[in-house]
PyMOL Python script that loads the backbone (N, CA, C, O; Angstrom):
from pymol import cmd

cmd.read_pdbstr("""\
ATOM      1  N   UNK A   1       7.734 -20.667   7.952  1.00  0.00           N
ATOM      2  CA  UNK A   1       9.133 -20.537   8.307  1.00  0.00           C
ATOM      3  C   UNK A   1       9.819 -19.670   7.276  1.00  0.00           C
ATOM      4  O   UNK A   1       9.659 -19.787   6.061  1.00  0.00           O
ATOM      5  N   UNK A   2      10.685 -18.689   7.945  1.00  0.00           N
ATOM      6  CA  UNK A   2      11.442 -17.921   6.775  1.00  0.00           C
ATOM      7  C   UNK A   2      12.651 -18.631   6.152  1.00  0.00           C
ATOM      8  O   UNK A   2      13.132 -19.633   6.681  1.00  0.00           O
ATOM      9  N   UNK A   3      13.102 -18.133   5.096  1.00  0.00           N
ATOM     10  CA  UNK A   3      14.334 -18.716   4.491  1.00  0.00           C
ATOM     11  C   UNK A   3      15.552 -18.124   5.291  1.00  0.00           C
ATOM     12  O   UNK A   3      15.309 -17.420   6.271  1.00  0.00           O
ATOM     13  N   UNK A   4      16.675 -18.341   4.969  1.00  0.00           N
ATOM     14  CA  UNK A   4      17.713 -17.346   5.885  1.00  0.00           C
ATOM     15  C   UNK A   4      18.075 -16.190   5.607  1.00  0.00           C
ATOM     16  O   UNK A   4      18.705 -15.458   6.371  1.00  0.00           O
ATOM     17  N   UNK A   5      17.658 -15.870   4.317  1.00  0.00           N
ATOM     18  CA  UNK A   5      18.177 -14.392   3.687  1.00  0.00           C
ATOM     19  C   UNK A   5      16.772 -14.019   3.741  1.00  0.00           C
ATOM     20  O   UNK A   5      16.692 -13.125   2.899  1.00  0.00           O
ATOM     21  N   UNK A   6      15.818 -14.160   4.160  1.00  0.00           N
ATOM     22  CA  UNK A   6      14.526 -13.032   4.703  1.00  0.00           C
ATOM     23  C   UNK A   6      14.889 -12.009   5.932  1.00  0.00           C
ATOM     24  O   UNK A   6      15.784 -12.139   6.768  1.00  0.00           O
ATOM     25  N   UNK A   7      14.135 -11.178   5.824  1.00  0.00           N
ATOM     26  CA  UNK A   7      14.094  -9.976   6.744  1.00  0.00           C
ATOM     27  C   UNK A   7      13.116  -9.904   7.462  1.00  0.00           C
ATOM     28  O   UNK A   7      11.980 -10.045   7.010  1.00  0.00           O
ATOM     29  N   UNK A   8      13.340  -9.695   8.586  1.00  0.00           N
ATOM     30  CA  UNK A   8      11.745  -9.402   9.367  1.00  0.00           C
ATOM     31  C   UNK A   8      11.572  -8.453   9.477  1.00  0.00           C
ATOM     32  O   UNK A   8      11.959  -7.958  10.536  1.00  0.00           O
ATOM     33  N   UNK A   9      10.959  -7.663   8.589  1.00  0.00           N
ATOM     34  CA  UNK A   9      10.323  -5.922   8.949  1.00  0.00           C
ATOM     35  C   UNK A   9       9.292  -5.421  10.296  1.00  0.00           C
ATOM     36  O   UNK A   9       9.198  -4.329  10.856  1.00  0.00           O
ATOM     37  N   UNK A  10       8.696  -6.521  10.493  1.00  0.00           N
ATOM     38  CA  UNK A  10       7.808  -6.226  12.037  1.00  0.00           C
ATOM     39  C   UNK A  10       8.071  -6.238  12.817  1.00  0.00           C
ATOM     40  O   UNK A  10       7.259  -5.705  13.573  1.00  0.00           O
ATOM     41  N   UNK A  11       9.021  -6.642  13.334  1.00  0.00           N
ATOM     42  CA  UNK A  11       9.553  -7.621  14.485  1.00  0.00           C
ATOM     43  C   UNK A  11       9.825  -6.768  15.815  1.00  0.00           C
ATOM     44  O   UNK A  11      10.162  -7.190  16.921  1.00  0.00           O
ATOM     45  N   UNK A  12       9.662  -5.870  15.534  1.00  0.00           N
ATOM     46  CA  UNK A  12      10.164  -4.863  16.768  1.00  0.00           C
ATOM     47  C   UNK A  12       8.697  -4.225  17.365  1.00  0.00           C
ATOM     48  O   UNK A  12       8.681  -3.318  18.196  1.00  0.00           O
ATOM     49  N   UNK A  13       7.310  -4.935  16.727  1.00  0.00           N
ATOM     50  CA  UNK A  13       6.172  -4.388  16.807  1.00  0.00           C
ATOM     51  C   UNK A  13       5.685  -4.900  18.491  1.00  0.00           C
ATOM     52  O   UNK A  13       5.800  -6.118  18.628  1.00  0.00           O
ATOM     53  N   UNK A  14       5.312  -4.362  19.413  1.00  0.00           N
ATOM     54  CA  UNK A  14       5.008  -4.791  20.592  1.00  0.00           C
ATOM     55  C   UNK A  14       4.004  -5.958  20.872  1.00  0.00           C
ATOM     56  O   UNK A  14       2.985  -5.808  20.198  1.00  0.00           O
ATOM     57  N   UNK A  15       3.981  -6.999  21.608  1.00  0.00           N
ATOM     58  CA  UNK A  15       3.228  -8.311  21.180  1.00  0.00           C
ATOM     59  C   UNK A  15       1.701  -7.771  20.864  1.00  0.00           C
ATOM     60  O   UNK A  15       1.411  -6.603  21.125  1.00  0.00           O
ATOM     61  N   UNK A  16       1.038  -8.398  20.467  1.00  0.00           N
ATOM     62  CA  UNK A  16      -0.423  -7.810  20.368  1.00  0.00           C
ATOM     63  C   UNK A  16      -0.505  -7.088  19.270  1.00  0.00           C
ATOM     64  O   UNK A  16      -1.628  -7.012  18.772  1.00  0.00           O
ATOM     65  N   UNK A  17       0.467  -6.468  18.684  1.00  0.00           N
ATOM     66  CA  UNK A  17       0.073  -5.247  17.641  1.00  0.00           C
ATOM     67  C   UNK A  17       0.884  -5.919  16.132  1.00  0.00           C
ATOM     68  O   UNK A  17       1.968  -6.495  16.035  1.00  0.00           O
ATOM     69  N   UNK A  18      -0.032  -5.605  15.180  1.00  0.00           N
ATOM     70  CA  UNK A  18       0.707  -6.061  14.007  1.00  0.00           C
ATOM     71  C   UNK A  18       1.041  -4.496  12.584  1.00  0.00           C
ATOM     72  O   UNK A  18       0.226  -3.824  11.952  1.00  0.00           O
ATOM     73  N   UNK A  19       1.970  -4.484  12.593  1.00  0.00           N
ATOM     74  CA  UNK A  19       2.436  -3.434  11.542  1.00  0.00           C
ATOM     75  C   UNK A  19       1.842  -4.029  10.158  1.00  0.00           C
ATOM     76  O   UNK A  19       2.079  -5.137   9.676  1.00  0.00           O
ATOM     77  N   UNK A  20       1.092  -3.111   9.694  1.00  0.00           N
ATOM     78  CA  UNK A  20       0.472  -3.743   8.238  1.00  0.00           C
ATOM     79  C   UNK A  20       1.995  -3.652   7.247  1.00  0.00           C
ATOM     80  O   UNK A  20       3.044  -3.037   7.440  1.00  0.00           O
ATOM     81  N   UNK A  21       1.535  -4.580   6.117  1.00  0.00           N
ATOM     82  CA  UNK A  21       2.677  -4.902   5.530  1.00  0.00           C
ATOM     83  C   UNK A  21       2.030  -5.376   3.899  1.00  0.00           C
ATOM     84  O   UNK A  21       1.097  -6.158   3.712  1.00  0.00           O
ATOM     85  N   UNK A  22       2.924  -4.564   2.719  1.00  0.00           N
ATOM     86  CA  UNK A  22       2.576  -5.278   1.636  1.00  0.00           C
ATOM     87  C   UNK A  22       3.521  -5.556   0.934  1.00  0.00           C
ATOM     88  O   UNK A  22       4.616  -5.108   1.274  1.00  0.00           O
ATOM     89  N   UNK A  23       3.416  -6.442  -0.362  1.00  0.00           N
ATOM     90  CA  UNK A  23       4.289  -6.792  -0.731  1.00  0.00           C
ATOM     91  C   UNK A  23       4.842  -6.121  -2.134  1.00  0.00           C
ATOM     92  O   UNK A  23       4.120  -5.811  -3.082  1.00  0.00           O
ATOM     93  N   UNK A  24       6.043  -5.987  -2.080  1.00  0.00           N
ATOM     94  CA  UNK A  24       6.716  -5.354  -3.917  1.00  0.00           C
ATOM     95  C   UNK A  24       7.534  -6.440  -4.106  1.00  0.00           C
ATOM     96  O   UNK A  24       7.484  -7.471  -3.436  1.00  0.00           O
ATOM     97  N   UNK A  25       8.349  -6.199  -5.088  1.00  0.00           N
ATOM     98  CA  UNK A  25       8.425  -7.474  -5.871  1.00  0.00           C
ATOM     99  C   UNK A  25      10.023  -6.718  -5.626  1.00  0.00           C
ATOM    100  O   UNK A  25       9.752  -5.518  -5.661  1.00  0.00           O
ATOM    101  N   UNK A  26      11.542  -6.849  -5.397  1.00  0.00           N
ATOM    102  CA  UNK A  26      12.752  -6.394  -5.296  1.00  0.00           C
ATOM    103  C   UNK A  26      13.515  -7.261  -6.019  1.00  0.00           C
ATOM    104  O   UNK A  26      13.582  -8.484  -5.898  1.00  0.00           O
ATOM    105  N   UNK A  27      14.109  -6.515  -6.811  1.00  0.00           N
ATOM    106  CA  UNK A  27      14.955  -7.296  -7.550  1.00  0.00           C
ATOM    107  C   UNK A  27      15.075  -8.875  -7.777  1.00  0.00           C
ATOM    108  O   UNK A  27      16.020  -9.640  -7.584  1.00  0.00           O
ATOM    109  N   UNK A  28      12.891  -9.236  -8.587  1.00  0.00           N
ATOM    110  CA  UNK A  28      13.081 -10.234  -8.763  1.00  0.00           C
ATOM    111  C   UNK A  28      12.298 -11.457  -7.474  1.00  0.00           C
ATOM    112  O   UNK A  28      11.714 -12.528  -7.641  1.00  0.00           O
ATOM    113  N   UNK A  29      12.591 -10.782  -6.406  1.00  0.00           N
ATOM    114  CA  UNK A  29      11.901 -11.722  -5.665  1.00  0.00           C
ATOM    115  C   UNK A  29      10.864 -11.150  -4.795  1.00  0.00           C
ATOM    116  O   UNK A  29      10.757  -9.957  -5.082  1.00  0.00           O
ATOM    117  N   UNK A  30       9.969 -11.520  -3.756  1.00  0.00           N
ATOM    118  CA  UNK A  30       8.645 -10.692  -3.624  1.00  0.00           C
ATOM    119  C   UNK A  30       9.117 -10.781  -1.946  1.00  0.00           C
ATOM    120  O   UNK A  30       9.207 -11.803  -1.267  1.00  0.00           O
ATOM    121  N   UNK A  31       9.337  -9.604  -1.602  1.00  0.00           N
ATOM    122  CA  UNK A  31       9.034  -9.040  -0.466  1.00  0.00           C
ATOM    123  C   UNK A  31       7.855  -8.179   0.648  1.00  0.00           C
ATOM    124  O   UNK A  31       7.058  -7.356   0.198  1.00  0.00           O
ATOM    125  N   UNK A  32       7.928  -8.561   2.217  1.00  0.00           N
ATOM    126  CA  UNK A  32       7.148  -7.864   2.893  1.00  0.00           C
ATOM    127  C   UNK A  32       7.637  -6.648   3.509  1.00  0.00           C
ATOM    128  O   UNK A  32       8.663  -6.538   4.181  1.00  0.00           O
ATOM    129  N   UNK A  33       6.812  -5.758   3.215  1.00  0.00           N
ATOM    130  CA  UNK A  33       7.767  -4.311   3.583  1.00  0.00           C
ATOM    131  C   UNK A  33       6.648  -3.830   4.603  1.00  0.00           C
ATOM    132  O   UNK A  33       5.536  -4.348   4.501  1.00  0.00           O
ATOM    133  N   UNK A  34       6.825  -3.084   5.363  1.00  0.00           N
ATOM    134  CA  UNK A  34       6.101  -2.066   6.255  1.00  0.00           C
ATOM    135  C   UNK A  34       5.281  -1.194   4.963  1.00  0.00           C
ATOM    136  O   UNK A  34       5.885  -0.733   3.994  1.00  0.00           O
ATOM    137  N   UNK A  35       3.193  -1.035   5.259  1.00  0.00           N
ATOM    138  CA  UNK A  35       3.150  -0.110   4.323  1.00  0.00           C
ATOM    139  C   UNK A  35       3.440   1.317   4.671  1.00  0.00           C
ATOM    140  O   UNK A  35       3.765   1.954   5.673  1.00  0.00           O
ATOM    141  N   UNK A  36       3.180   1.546   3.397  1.00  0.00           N
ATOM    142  CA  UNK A  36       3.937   3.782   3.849  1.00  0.00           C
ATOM    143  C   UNK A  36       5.584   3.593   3.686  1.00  0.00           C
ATOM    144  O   UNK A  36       6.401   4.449   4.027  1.00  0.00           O
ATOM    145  N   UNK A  37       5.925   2.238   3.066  1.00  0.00           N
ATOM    146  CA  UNK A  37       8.133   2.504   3.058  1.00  0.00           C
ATOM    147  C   UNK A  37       8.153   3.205   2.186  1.00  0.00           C
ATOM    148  O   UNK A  37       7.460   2.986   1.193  1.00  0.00           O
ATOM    149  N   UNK A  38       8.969   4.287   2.290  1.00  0.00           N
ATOM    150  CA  UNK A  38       9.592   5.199   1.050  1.00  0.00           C
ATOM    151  C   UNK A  38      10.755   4.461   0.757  1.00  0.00           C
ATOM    152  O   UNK A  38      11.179   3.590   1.516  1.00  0.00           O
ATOM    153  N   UNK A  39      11.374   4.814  -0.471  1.00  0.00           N
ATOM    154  CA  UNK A  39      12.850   3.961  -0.909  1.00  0.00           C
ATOM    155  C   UNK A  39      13.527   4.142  -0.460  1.00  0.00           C
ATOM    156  O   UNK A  39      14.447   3.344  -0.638  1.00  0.00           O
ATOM    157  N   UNK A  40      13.849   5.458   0.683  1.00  0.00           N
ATOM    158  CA  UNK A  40      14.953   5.512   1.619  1.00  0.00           C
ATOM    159  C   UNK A  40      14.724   4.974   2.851  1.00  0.00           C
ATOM    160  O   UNK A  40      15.600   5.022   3.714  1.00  0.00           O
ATOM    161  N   UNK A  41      13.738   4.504   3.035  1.00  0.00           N
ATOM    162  CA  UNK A  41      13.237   3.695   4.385  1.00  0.00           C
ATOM    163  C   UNK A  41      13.791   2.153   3.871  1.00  0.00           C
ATOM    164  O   UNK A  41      14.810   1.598   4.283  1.00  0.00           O
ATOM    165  N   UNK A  42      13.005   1.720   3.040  1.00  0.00           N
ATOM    166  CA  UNK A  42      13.558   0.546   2.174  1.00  0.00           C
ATOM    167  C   UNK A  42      14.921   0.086   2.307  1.00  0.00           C
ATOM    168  O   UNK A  42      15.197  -0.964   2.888  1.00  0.00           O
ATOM    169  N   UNK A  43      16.082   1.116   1.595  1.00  0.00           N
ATOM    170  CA  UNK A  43      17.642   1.409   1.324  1.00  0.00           C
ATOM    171  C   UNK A  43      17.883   0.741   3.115  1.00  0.00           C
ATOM    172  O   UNK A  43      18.389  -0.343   3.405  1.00  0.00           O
ATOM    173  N   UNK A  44      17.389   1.693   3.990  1.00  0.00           N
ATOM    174  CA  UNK A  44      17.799   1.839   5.782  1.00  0.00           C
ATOM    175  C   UNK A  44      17.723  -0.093   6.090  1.00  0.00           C
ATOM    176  O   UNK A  44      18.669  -0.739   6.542  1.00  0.00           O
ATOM    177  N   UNK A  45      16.125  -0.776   5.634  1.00  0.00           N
ATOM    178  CA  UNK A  45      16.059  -1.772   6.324  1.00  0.00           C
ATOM    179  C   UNK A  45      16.942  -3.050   5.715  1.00  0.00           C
ATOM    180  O   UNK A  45      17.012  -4.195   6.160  1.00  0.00           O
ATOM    181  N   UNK A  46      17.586  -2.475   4.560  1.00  0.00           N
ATOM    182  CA  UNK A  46      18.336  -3.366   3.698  1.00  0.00           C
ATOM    183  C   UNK A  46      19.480  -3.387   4.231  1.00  0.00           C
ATOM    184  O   UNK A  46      20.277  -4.323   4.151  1.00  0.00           O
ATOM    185  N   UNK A  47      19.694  -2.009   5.007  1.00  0.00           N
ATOM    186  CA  UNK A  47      21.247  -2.344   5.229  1.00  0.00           C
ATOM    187  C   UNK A  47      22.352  -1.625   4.285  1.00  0.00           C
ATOM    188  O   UNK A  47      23.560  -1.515   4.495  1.00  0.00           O
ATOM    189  N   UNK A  48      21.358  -1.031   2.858  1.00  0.00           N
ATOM    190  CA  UNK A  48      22.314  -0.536   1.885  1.00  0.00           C
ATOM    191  C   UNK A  48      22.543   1.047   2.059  1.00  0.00           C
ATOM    192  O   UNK A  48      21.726   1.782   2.614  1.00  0.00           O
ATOM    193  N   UNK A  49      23.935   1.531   1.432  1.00  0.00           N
ATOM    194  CA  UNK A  49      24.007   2.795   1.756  1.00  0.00           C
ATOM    195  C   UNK A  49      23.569   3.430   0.424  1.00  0.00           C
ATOM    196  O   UNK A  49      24.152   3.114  -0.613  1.00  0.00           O
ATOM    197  N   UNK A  50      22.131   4.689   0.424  1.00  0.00           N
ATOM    198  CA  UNK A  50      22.012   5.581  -0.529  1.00  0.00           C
ATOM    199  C   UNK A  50      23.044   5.680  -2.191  1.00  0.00           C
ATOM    200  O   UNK A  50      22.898   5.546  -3.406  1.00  0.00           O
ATOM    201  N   UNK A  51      24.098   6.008  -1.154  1.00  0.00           N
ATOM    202  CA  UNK A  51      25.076   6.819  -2.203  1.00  0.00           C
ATOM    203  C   UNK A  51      26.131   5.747  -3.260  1.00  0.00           C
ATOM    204  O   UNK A  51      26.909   6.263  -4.063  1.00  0.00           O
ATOM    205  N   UNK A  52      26.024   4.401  -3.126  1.00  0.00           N
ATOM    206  CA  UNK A  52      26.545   3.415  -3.571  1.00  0.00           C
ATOM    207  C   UNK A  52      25.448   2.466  -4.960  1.00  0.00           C
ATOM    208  O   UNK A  52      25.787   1.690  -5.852  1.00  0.00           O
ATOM    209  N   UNK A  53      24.195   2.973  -4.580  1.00  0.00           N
ATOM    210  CA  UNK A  53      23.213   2.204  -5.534  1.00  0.00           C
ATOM    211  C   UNK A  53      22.487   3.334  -6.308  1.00  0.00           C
ATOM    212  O   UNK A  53      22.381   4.533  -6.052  1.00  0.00           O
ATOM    213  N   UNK A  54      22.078   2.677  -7.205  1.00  0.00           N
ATOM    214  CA  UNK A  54      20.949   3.651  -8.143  1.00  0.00           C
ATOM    215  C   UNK A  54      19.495   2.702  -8.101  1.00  0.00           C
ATOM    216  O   UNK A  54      19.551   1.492  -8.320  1.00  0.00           O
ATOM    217  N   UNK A  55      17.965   3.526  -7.738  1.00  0.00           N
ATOM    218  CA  UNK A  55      16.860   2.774  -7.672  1.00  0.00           C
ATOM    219  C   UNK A  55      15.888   2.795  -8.756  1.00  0.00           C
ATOM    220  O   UNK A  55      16.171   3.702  -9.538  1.00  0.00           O
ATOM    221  N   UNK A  56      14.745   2.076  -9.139  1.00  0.00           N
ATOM    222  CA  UNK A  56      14.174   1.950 -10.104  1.00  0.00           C
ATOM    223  C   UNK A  56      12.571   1.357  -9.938  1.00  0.00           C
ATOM    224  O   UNK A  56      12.427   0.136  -9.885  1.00  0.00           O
ATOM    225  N   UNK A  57      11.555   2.117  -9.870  1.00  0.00           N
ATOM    226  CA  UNK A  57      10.610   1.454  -9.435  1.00  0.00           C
ATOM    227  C   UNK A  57       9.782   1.407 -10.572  1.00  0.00           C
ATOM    228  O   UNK A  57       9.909   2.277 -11.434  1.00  0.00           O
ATOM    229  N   UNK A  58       8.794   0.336 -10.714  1.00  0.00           N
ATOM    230  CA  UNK A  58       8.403   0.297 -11.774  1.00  0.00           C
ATOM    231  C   UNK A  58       9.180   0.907 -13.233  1.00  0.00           C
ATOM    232  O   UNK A  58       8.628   1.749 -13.940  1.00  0.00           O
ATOM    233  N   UNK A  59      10.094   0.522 -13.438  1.00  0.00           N
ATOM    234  CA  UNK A  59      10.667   1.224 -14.480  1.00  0.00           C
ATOM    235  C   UNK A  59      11.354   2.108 -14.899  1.00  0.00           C
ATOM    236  O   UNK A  59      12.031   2.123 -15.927  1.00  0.00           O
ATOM    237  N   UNK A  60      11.153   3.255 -13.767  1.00  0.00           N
ATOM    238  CA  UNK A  60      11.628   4.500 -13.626  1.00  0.00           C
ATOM    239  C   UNK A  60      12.410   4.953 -12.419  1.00  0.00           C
ATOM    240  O   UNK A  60      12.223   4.804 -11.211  1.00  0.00           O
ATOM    241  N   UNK A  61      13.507   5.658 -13.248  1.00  0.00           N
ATOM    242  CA  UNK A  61      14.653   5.616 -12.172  1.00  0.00           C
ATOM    243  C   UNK A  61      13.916   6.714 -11.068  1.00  0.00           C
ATOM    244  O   UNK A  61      13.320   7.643 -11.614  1.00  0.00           O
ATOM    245  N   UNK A  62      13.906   6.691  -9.688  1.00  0.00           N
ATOM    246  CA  UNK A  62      13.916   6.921  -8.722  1.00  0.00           C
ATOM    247  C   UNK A  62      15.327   8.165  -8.212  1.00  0.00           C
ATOM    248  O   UNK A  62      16.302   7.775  -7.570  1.00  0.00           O
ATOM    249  N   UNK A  63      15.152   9.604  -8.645  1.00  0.00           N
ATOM    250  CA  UNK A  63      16.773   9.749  -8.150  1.00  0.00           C
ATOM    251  C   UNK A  63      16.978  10.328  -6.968  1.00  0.00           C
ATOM    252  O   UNK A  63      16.041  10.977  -6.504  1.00  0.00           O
ATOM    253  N   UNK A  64      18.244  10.234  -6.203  1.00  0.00           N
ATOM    254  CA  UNK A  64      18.480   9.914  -4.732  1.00  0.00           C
ATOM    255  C   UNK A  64      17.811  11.457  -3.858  1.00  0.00           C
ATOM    256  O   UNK A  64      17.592  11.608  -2.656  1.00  0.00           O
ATOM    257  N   UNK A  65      17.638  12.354  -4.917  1.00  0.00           N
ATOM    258  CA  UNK A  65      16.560  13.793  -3.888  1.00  0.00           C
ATOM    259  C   UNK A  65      15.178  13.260  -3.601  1.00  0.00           C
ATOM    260  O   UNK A  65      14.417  13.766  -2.776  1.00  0.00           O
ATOM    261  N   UNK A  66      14.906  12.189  -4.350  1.00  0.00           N
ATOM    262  CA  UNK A  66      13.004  11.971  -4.018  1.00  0.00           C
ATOM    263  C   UNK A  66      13.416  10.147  -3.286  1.00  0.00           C
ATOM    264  O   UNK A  66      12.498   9.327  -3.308  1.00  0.00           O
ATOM    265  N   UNK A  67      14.394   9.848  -2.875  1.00  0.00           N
ATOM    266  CA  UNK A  67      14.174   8.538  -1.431  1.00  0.00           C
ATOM    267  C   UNK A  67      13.406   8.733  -0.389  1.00  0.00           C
ATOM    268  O   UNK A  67      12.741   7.943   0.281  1.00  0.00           O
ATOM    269  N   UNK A  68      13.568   9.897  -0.316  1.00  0.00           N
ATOM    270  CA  UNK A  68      12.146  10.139   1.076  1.00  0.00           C
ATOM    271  C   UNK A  68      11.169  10.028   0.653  1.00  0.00           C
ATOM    272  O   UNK A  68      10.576   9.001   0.985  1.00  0.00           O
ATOM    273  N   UNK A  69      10.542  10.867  -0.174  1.00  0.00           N
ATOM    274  CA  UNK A  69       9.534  11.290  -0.812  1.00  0.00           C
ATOM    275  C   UNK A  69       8.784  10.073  -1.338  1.00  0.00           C
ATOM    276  O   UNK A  69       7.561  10.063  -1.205  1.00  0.00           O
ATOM    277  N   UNK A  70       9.470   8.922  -1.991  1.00  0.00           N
ATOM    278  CA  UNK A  70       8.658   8.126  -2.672  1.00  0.00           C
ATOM    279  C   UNK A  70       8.905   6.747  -2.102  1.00  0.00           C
ATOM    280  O   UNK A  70       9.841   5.951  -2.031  1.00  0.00           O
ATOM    281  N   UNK A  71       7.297   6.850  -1.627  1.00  0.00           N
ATOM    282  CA  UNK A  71       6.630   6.096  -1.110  1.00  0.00           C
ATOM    283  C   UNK A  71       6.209   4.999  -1.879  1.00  0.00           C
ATOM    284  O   UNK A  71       5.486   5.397  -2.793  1.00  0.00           O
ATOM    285  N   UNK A  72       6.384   3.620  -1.885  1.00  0.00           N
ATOM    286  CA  UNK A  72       6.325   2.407  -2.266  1.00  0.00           C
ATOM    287  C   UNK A  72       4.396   2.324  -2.290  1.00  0.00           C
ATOM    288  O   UNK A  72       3.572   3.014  -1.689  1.00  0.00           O
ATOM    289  N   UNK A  73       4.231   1.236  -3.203  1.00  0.00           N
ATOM    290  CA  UNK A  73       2.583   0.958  -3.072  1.00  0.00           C
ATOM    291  C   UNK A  73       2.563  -0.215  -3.402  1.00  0.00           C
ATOM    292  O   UNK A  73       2.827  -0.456  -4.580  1.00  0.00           O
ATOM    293  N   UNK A  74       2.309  -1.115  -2.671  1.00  0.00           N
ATOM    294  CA  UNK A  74       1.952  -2.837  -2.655  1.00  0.00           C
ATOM    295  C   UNK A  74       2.036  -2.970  -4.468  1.00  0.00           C
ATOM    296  O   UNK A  74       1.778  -2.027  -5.215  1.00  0.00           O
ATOM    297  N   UNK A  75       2.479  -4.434  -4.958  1.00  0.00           N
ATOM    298  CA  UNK A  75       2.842  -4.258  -6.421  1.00  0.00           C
ATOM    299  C   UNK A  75       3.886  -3.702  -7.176  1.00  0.00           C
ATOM    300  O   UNK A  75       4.255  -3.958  -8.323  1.00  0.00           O
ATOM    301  N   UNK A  76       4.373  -2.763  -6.207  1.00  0.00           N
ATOM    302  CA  UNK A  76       5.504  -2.448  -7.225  1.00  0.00           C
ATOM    303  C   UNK A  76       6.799  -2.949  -7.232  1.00  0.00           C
ATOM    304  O   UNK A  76       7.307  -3.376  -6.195  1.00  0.00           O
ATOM    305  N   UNK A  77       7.333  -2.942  -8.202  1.00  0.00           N
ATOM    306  CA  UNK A  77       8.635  -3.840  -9.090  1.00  0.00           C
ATOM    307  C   UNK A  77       9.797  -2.622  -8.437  1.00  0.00           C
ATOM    308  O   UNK A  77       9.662  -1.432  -8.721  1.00  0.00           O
ATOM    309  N   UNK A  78      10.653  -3.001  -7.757  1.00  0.00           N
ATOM    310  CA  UNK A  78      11.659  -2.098  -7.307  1.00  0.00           C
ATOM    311  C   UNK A  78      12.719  -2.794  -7.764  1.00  0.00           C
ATOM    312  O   UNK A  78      12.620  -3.991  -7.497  1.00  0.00           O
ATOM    313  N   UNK A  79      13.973  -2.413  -8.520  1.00  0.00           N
ATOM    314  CA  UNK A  79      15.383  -2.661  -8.536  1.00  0.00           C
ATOM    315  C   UNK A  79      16.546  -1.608  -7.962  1.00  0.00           C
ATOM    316  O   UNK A  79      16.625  -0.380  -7.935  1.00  0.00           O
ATOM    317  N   UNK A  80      17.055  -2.253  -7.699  1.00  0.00           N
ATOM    318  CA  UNK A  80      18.410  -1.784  -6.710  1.00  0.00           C
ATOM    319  C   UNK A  80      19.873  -2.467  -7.087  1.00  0.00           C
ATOM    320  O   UNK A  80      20.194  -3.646  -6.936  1.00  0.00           O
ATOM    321  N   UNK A  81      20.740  -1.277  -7.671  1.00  0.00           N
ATOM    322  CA  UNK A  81      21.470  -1.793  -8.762  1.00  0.00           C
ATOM    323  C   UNK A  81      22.659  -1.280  -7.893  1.00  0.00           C
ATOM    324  O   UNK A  81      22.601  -0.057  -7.772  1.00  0.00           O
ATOM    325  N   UNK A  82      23.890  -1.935  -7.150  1.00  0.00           N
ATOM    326  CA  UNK A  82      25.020  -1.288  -6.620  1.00  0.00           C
ATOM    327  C   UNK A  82      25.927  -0.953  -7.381  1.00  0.00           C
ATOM    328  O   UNK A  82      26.222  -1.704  -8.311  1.00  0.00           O
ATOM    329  N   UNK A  83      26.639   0.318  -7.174  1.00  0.00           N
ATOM    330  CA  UNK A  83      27.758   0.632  -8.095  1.00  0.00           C
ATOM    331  C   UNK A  83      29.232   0.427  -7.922  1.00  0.00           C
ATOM    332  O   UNK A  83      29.839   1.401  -7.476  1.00  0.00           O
ATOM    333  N   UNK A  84      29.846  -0.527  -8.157  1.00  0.00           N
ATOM    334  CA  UNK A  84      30.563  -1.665  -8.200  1.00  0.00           C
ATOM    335  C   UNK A  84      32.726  -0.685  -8.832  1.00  0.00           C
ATOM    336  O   UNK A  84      33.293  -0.600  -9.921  1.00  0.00           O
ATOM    337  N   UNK A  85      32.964  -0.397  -7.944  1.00  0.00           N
ATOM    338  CA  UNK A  85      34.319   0.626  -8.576  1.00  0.00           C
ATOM    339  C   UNK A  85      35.531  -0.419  -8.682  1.00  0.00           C
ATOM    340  O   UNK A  85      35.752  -1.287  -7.838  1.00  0.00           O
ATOM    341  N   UNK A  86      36.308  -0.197  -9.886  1.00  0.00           N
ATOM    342  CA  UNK A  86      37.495  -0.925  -9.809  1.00  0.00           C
ATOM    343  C   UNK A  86      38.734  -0.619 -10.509  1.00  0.00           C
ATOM    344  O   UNK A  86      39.229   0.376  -9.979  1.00  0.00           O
ATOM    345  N   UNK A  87      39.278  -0.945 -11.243  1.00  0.00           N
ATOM    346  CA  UNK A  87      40.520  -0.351 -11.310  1.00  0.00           C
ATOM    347  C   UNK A  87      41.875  -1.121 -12.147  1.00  0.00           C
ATOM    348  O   UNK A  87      42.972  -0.563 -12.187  1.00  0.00           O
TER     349      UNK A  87
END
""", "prot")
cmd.dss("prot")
cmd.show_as("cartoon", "prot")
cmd.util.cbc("prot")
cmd.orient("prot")
């Protein structure tokens, strides 16, 4: 059973067929992602917008020209830090 703040990344997969899936670790807690997610695929299934967060995978900042480009690999430590404006 999922918790209520889980995501179902497969779910749209046609009965019979299963989308492989591994897990990274997101800010702290361990998630199932579709494999092959790039961080802008990631950003899309979160719901978050690009231009509001800064990313960090394994350690290293991620910057917003390579979200397509970089492709997640089962194991890795992703943070996602929103940028918070006030006044």
């Amino acid at each position: 059973m999922r918790s209520a703040g889980a995501l179902a990344f497969d779910g749209a997969a046609p009965p019979g067929l299963h989308t492989p899936t591994m897990q990274v670790k997101l800010n702290g807690e361990i998630r199932e992602v579709p494999e092959g997610t790039t961080v802008a695929a990631l950003l899309a299934q979160l719901g978050v917008k690009a231009q509001r967060v800064a990313v960090e995978v394994n350690e290293a900042v991620v910057t917003k020209d390579r979200y397509e480009a970089h492709a997640l690999n089962g194991g890795d430590a992703v943070e996602i830090v929103a940028f918070v404006g006030g006044g």
